[in-house]
gemmi code that builds the backbone of each chain (N, CA, C; Angstrom):
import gemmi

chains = {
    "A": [
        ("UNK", (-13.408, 131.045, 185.659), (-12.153, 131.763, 185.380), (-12.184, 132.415, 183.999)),
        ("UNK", (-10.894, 133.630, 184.062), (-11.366, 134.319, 182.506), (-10.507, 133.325, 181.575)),
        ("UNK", (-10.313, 133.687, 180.575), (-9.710, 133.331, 179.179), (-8.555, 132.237, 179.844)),
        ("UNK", (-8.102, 131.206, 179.243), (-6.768, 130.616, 179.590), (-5.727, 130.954, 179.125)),
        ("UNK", (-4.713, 130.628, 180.098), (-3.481, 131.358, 179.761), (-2.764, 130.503, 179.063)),
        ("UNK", (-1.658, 131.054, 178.313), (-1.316, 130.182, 177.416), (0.321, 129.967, 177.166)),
        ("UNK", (0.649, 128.298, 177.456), (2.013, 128.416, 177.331), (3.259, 127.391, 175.896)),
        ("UNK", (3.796, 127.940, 175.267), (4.112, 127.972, 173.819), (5.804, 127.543, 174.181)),
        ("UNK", (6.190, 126.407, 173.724), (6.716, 126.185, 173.755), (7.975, 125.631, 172.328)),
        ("UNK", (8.658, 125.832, 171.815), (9.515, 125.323, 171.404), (10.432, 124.474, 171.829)),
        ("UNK", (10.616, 122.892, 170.877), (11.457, 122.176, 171.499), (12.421, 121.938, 170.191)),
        ("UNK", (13.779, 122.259, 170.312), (14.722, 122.093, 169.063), (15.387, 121.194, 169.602)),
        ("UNK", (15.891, 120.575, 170.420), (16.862, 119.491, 170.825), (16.310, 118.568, 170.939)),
        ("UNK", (16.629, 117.475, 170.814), (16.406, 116.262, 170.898), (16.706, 115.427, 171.932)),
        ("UNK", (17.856, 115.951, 173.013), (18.645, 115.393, 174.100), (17.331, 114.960, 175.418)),
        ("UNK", (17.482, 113.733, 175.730), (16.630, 112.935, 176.654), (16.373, 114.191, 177.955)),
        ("UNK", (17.321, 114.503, 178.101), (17.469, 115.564, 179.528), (16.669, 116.750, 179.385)),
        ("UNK", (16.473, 117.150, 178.152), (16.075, 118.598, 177.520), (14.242, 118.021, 177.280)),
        ("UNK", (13.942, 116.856, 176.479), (12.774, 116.539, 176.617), (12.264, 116.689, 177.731)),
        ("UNK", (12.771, 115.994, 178.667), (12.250, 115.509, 180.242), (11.766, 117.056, 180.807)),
        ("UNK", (12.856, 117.818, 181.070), (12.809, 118.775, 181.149), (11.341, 119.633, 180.671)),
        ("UNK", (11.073, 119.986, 179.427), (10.122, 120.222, 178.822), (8.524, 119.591, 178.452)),
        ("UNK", (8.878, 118.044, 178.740), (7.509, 117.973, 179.033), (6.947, 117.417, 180.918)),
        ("UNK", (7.814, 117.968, 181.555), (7.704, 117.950, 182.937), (6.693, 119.187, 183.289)),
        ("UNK", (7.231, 120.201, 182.356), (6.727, 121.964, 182.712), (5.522, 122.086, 181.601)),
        ("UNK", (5.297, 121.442, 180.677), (4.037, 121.204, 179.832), (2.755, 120.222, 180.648)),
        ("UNK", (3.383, 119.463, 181.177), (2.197, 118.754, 182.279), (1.898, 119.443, 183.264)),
        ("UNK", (2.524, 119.773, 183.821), (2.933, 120.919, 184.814), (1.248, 121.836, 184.656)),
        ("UNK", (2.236, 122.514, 183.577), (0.894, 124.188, 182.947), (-0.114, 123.541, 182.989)),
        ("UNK", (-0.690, 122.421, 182.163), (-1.505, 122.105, 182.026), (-2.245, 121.589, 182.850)),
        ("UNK", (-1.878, 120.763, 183.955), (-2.697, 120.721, 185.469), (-3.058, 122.572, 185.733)),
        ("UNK", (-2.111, 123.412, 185.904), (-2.679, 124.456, 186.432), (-3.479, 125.291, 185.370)),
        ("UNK", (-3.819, 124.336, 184.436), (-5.109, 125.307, 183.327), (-5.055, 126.148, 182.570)),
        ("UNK", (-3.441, 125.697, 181.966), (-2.995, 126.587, 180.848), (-3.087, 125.989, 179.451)),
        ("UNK", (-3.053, 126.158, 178.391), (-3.176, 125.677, 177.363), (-1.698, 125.318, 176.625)),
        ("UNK", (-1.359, 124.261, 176.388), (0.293, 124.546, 176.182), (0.360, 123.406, 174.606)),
        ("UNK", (1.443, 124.517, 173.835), (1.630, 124.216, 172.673), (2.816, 123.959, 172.485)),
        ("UNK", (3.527, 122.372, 171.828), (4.648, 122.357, 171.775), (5.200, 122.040, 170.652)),
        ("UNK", (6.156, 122.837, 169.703), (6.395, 123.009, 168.455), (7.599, 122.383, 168.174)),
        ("UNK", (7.629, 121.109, 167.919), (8.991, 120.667, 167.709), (9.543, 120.757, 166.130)),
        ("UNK", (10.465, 120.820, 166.524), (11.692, 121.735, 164.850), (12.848, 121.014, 164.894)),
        ("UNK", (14.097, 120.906, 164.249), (15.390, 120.013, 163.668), (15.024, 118.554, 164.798)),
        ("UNK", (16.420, 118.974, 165.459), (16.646, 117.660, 166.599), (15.516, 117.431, 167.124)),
        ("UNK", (14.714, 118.311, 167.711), (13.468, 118.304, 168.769), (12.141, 116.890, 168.378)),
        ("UNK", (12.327, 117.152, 166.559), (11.579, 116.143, 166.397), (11.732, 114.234, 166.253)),
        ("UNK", (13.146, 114.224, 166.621), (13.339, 112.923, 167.318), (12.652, 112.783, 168.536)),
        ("UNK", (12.073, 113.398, 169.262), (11.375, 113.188, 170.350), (9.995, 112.913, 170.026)),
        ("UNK", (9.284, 113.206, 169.021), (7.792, 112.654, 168.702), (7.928, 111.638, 167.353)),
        ("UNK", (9.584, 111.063, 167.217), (8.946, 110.192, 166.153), (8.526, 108.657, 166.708)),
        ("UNK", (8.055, 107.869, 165.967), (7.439, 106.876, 166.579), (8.794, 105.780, 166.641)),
        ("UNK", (8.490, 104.815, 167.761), (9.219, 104.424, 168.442), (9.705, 103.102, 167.691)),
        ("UNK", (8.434, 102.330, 166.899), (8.504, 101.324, 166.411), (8.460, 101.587, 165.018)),
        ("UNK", (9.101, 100.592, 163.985), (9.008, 100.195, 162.891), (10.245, 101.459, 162.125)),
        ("UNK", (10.233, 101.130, 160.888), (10.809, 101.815, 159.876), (10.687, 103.428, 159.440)),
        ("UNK", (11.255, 104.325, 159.194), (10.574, 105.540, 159.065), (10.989, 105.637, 157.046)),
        ("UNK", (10.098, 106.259, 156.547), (10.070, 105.884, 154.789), (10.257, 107.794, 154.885)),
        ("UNK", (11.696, 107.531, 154.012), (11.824, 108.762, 153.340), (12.458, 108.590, 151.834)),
        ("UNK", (12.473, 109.819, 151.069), (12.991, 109.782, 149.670), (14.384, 110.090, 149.674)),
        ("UNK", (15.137, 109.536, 148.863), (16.573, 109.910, 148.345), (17.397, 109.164, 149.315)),
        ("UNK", (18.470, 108.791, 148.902), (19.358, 108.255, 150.045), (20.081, 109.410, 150.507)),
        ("UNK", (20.164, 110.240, 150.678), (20.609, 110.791, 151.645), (19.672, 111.233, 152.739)),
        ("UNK", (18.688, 111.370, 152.869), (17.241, 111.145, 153.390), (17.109, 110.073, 154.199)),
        ("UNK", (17.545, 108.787, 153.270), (17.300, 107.543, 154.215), (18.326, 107.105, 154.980)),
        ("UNK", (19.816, 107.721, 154.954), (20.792, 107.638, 155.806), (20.376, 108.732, 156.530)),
        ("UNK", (20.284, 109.743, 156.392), (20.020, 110.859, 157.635), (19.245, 109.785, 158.749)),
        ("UNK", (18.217, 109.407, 158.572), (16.996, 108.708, 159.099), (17.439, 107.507, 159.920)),
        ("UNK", (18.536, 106.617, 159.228), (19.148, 106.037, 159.527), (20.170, 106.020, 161.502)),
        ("UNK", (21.054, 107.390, 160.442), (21.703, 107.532, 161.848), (21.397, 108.463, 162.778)),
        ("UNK", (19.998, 109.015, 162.465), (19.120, 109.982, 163.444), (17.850, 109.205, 163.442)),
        ("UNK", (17.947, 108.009, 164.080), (16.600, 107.531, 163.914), (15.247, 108.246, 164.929)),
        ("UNK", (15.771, 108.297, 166.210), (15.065, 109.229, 166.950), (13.750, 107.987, 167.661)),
        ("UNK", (13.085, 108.869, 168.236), (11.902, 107.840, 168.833), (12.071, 107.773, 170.548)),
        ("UNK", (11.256, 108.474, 171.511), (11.000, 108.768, 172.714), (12.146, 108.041, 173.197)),
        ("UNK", (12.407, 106.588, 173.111), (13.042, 105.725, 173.908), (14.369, 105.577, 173.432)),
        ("UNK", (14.889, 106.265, 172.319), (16.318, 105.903, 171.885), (16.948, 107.345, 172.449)),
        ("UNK", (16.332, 108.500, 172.921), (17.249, 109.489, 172.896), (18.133, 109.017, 174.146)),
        ("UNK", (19.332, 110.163, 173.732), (20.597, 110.150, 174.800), (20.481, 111.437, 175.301)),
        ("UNK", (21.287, 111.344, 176.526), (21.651, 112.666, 177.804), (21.987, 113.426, 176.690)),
        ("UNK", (22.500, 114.801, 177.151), (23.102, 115.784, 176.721), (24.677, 115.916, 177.412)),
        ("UNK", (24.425, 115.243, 178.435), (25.947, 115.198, 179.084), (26.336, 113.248, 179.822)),
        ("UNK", (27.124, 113.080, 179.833), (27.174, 111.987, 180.518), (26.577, 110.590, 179.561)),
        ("UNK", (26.829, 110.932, 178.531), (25.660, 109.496, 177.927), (26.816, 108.331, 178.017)),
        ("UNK", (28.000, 107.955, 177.900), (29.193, 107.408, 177.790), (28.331, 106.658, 176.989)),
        ("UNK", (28.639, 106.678, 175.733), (27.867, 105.323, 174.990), (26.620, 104.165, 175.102)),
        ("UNK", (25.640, 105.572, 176.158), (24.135, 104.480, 176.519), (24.295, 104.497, 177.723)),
        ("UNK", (25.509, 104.371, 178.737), (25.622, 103.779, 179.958), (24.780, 104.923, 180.706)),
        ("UNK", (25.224, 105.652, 180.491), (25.218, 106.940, 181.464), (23.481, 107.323, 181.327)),
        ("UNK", (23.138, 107.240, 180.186), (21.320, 107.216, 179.879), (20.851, 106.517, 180.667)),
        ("UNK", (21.540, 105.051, 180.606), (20.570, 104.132, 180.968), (20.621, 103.649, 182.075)),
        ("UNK", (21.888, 104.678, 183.230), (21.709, 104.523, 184.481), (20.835, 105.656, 184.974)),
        ("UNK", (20.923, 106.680, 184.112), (19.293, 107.618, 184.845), (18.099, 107.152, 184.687)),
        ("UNK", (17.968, 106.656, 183.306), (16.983, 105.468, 183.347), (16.545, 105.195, 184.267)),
        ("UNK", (17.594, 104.036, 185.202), (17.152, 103.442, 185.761), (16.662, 103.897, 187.136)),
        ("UNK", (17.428, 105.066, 187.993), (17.497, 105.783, 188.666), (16.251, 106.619, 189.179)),
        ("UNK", (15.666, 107.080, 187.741), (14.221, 107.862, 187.682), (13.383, 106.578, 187.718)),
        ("UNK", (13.095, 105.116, 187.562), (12.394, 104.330, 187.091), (12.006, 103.716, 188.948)),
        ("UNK", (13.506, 103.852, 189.678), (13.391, 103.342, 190.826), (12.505, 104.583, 191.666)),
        ("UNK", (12.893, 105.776, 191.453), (12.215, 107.043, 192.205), (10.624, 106.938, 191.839)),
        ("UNK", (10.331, 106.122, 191.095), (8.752, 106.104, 190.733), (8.544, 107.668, 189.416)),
        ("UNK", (9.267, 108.169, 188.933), (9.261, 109.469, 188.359), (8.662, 108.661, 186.949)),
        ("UNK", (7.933, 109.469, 185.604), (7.393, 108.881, 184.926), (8.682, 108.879, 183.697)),
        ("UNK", (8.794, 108.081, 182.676), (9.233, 108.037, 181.717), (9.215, 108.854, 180.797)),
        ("UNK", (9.863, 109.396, 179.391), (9.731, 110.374, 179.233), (8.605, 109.901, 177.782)),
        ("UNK", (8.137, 108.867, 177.455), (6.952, 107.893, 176.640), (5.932, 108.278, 177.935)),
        ("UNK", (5.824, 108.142, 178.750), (5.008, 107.988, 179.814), (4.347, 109.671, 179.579)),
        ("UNK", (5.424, 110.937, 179.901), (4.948, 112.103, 180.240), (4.381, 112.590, 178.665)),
        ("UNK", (4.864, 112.378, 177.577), (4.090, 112.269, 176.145), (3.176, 111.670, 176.511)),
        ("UNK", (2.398, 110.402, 176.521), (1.002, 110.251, 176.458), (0.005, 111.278, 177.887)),
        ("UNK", (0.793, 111.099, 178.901), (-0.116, 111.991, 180.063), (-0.318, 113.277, 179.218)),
        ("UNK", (0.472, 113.579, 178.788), (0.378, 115.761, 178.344), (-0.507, 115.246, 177.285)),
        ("UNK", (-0.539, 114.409, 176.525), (-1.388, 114.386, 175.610), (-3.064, 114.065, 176.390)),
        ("UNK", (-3.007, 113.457, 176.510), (-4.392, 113.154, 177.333), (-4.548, 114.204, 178.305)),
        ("UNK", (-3.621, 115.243, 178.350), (-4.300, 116.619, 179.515), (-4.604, 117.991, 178.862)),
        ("UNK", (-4.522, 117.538, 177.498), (-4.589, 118.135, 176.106), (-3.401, 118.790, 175.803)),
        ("UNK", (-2.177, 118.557, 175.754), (-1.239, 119.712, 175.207), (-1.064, 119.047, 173.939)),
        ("UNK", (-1.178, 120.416, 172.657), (-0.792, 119.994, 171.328), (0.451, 119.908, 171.176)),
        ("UNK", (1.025, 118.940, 170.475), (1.919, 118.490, 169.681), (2.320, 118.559, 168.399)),
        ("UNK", (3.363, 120.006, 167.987), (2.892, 120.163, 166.374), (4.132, 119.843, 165.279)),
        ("UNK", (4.194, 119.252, 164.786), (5.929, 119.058, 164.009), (5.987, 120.315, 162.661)),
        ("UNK", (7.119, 120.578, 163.255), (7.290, 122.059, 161.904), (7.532, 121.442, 160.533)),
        ("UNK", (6.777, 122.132, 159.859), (6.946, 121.299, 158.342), (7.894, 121.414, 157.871)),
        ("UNK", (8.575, 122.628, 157.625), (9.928, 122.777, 156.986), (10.755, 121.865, 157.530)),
        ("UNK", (11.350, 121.711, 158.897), (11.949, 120.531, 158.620), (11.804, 119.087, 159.263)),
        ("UNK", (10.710, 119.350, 158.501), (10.044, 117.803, 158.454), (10.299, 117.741, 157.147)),
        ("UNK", (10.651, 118.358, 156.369), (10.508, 118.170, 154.641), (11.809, 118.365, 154.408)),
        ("UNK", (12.707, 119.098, 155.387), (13.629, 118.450, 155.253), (14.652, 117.687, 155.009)),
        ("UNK", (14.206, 117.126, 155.896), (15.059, 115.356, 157.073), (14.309, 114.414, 156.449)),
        ("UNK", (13.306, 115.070, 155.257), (12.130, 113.735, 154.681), (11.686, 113.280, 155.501)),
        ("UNK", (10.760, 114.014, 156.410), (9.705, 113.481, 157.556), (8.277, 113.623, 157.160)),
        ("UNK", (7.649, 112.668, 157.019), (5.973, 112.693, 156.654), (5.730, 112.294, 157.513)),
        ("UNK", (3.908, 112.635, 157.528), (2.738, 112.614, 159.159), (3.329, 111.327, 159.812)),
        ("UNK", (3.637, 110.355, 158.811), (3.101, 108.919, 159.594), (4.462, 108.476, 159.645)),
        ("UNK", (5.386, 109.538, 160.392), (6.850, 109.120, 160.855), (6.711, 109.668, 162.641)),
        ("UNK", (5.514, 110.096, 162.631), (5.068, 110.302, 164.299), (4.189, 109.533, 165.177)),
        ("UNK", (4.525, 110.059, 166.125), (3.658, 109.096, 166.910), (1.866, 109.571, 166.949)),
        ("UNK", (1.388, 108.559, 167.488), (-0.225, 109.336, 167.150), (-0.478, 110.403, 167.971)),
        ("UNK", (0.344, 110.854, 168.884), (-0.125, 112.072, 169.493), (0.268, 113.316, 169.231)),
        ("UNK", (0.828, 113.306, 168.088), (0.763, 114.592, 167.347), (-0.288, 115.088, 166.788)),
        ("UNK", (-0.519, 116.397, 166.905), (-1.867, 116.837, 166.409), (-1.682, 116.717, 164.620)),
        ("UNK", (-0.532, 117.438, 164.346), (-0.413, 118.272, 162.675), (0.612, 118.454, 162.250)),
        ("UNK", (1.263, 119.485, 161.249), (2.342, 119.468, 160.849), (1.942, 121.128, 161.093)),
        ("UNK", (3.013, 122.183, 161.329), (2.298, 123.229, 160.447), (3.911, 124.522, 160.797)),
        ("UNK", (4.176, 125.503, 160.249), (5.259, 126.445, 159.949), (5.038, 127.302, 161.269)),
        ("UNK", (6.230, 128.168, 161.149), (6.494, 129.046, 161.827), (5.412, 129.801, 162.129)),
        ("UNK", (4.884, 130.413, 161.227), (3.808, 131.496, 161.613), (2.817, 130.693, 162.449)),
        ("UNK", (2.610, 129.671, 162.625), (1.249, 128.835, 163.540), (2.112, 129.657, 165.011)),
        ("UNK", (3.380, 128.932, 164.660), (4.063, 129.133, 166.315), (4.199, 130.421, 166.815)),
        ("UNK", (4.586, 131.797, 166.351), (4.304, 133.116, 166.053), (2.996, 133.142, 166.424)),
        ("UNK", (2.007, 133.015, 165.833), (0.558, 133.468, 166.735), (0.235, 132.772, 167.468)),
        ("UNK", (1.000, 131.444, 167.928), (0.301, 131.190, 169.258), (1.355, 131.856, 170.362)),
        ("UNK", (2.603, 131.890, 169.769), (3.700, 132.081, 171.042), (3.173, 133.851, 171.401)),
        ("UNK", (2.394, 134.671, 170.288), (2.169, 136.132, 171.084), (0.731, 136.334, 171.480)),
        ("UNK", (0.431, 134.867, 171.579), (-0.843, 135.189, 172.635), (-0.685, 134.154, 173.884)),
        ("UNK", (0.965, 134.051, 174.249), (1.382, 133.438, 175.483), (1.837, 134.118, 176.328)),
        ("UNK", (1.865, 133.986, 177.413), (2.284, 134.421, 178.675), (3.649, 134.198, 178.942)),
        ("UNK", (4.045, 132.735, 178.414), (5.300, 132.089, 178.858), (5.445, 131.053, 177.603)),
        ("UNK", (6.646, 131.678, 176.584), (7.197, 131.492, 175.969), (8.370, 130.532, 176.421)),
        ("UNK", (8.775, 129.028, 175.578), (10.043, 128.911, 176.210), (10.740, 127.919, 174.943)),
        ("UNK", (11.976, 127.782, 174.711), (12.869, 127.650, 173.692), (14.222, 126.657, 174.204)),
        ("UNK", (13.456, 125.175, 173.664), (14.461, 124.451, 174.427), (15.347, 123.723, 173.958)),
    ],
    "B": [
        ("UNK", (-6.192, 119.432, 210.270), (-7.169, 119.807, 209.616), (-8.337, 118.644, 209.151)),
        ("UNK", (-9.167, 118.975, 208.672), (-10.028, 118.102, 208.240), (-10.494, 118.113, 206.875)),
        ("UNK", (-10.533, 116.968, 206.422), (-10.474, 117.051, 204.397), (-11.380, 116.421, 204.184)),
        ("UNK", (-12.424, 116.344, 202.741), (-13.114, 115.613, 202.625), (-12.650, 114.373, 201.946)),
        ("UNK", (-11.383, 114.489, 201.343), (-10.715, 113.714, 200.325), (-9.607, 113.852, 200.796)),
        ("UNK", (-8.336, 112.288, 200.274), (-7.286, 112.500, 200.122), (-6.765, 112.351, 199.058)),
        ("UNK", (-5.197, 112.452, 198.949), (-4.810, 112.348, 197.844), (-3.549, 111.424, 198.428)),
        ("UNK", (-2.689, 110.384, 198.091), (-1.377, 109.951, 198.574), (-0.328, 109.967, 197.155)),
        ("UNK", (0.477, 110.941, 197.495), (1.328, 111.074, 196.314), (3.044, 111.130, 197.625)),
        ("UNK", (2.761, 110.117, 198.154), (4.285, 110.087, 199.186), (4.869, 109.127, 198.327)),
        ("UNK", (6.133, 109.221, 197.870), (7.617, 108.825, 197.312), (6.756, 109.494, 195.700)),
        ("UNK", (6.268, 110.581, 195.213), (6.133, 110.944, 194.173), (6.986, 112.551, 194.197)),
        ("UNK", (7.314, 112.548, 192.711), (8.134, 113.976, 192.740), (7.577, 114.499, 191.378)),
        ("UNK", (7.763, 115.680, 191.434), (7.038, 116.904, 190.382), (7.649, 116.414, 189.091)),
        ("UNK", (6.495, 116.839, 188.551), (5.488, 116.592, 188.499), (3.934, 116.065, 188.797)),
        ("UNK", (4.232, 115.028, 189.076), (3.282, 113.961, 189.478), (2.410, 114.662, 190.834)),
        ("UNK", (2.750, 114.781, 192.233), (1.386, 115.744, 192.955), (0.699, 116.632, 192.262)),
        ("UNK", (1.257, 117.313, 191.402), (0.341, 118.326, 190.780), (-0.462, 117.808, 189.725)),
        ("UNK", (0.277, 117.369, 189.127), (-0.289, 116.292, 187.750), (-1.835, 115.565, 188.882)),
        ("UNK", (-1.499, 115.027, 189.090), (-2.435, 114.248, 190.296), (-3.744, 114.909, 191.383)),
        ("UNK", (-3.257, 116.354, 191.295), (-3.853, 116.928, 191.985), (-5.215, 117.371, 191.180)),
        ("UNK", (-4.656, 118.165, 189.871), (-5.325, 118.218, 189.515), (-6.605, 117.712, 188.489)),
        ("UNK", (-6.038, 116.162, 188.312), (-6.865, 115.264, 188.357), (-7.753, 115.024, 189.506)),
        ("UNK", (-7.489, 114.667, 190.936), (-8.545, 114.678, 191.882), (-9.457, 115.648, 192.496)),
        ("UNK", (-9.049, 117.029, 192.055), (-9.559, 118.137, 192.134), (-11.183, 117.835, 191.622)),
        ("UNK", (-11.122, 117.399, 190.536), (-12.489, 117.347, 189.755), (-13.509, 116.488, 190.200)),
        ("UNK", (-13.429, 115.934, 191.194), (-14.143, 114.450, 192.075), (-14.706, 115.519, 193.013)),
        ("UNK", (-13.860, 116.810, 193.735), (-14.998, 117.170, 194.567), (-15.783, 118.585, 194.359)),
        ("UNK", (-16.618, 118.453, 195.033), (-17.084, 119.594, 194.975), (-17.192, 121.363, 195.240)),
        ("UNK", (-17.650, 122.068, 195.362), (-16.986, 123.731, 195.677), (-16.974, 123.083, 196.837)),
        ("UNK", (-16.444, 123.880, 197.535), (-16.408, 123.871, 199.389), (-15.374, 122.719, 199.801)),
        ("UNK", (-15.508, 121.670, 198.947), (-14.935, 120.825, 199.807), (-13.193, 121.031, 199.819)),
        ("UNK", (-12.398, 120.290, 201.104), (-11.238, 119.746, 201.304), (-10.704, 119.036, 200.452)),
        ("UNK", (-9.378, 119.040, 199.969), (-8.713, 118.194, 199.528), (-7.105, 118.126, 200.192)),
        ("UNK", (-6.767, 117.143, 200.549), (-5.890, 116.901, 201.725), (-5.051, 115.775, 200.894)),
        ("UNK", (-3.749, 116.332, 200.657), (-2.706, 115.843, 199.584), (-1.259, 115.788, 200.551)),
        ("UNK", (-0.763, 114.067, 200.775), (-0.145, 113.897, 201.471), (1.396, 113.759, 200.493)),
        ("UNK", (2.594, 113.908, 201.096), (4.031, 113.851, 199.987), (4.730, 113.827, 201.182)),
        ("UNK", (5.838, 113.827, 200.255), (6.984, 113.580, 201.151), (8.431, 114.592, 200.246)),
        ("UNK", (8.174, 114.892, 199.587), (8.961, 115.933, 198.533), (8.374, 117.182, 198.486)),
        ("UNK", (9.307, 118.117, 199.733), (9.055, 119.469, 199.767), (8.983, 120.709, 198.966)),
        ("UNK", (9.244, 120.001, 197.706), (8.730, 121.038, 196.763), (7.425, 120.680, 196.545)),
        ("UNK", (6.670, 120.751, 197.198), (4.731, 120.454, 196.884), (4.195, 122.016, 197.363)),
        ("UNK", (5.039, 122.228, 198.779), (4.805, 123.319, 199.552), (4.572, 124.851, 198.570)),
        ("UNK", (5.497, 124.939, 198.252), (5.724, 125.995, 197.195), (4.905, 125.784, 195.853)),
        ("UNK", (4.794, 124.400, 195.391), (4.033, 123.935, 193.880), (2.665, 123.879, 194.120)),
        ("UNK", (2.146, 123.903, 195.438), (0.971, 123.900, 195.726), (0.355, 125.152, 195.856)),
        ("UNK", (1.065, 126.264, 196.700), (0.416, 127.112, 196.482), (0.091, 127.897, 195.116)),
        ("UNK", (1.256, 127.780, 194.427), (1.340, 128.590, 192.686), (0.627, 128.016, 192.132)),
        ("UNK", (-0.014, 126.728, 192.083), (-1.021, 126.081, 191.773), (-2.526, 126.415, 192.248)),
        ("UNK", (-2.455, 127.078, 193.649), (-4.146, 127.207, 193.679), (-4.216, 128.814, 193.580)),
        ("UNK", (-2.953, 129.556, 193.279), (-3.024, 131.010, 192.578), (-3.412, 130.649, 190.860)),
        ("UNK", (-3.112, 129.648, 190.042), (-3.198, 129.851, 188.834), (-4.779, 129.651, 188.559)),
        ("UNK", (-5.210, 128.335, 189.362), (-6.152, 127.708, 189.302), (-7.693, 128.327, 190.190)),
        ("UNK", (-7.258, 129.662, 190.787), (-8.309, 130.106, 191.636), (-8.973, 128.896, 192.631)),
        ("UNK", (-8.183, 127.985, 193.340), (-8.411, 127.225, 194.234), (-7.893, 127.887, 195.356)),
        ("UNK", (-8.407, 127.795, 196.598), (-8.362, 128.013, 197.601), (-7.057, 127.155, 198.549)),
        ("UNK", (-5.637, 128.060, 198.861), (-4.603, 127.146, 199.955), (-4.527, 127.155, 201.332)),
        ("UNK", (-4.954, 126.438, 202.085), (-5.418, 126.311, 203.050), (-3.894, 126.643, 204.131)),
        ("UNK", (-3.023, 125.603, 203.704), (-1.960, 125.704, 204.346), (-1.066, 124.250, 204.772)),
        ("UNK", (-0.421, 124.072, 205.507), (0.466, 122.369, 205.340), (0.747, 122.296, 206.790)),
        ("UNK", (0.750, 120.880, 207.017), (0.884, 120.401, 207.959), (2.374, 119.543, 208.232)),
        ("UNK", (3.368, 119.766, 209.239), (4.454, 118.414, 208.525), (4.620, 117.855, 209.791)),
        ("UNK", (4.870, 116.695, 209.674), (5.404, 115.939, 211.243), (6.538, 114.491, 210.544)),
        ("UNK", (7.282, 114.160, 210.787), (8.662, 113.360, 210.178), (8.914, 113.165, 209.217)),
        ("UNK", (8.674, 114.327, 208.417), (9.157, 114.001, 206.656), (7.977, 113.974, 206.362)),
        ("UNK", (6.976, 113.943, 206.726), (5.560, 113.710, 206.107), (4.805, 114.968, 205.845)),
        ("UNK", (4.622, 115.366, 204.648), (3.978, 117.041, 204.461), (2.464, 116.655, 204.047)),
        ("UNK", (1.109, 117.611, 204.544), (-0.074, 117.704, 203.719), (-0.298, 118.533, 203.837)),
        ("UNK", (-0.395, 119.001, 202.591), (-1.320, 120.638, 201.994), (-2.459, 120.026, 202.316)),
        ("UNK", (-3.450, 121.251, 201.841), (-4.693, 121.394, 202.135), (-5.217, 122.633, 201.444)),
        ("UNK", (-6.105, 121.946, 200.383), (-6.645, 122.852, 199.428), (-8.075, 122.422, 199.176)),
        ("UNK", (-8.433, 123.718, 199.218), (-10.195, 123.940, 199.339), (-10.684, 124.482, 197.676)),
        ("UNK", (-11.538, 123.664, 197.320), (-12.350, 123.963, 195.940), (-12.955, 125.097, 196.224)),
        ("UNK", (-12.692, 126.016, 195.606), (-13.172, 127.099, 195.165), (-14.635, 127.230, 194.277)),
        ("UNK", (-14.372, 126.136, 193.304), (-15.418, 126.312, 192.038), (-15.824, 125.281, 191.264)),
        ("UNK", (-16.863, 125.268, 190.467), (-16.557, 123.852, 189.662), (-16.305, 124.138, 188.694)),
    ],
}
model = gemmi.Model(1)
for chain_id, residues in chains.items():
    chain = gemmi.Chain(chain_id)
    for i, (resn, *xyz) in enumerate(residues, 1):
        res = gemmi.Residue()
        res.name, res.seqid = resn, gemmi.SeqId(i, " ")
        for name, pos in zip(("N", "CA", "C"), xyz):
            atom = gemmi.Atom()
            atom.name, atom.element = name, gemmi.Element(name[0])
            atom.pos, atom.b_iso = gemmi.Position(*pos), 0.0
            res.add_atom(atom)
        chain.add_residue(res)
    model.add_chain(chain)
structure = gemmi.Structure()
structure.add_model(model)
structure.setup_entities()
């Protein structure tokens, strides 16, 4: 086959429904032999922070942000319906009975089917986010312009 | 039809046949069958856009009580 096609993704939300969503269609591409890049920015990067332990930032307002945005694959909430956890954690359970994968689960598969994982530095510097506030399947840290030349040598751009 | 391989992805939903597929894809060889059984009719449609992206060969589907199998032929290695 010629050149691979390539699909670029932005993820700004953080909402469990919006992840799922997005790395459903990143596993997806990537079975059909696309190359897919996913650039997470503000909210979005509660979805690649790591799940366990403490996250170390400077200033207290830094470490309360961190605090009450702790973030981490398994703490996010719906975008609609969360009633205080309930409502999460009956889709939870719902997708868990359908055999459908978790949304920890579809992060390590996309990773192991190679899709990069890149956290935007700006605000990672922020929210006082350093490398080792992610999980290991992030590739890097890196700005806008990375996402700019990969998103205009994509086919299918998407902004979630 | 006749396959050289199967695949059983029945009570799985999409992702996962495709995810799956194209993991077992790589076990066979050009020419051969691959015969991917489900039960979630969006495979029908995800299967073929799949062996258009992938230059795999779609053979076509079979269904009898809820039970669907594509049938996709390796094209290449």
């Amino acid at each position: 086959m010629a050149e691979k096609e390539k699909l670029t993704m932005v993820m700004f939300s953080g909402d469990l429904d919006r992840a799922l969503a997005g790395f459903m269609i990143a596993t997806t591409a990537a079975s059909m032999g696309m190359e897919v890049t996913i650039f997470f920015t503000f909210w979005g990067l509660n979805i690649i922070k790591k799940n366990e332990g403490s996250l170390k930032s400077q200033g207290w307002m830094r470490k309360m942000l961190n605090v009450m945005n702790r973030g981490g694959s398994r703490r996010l909430k719906l975008s609609k319906l969360d009633m205080l956890g309930l409502g999460t954690g009956m889709i939870k359970k719902m997708m868990k009975e359908m055999n459908m994968p978790s949304l920890d689960e579809l992060i390590i598969m996309s990773n192991q089917m190679g899709v990069k994982l890149i956290a935007c530095t700006t605000t990672c510097g922020m929210m006082g986010l350093s490398e080792d506030s992610f999980r290991s399947e992030v590739e890097s840290l890196a700005g806008a312009a990375y996402f700019l030349g990969e998103a205009t040598q994509s086919k299918v751009t998407l902004f979630i | 039809m006749k396959a050289d391989e199967s695949l059983d992805c029945i009570g799985l939903y999409c992702p996962m046949p495709i995810v799956k597929t194209a993991e077992k894809i790589k076990q066979l060889k050009a020419g051969q069958v691959l015969e991917v059984m489900a039960d979630d009719k969006g495979i029908i449609k995800d299967m073929s856009a799949w062996c258009r992206a992938t230059g795999n060969e779609f053979l076509g589907t079979e269904q009898k009580d809820g039970e669907i199998k594509v049938y996709v032929k390796k094209s290449h290695e």
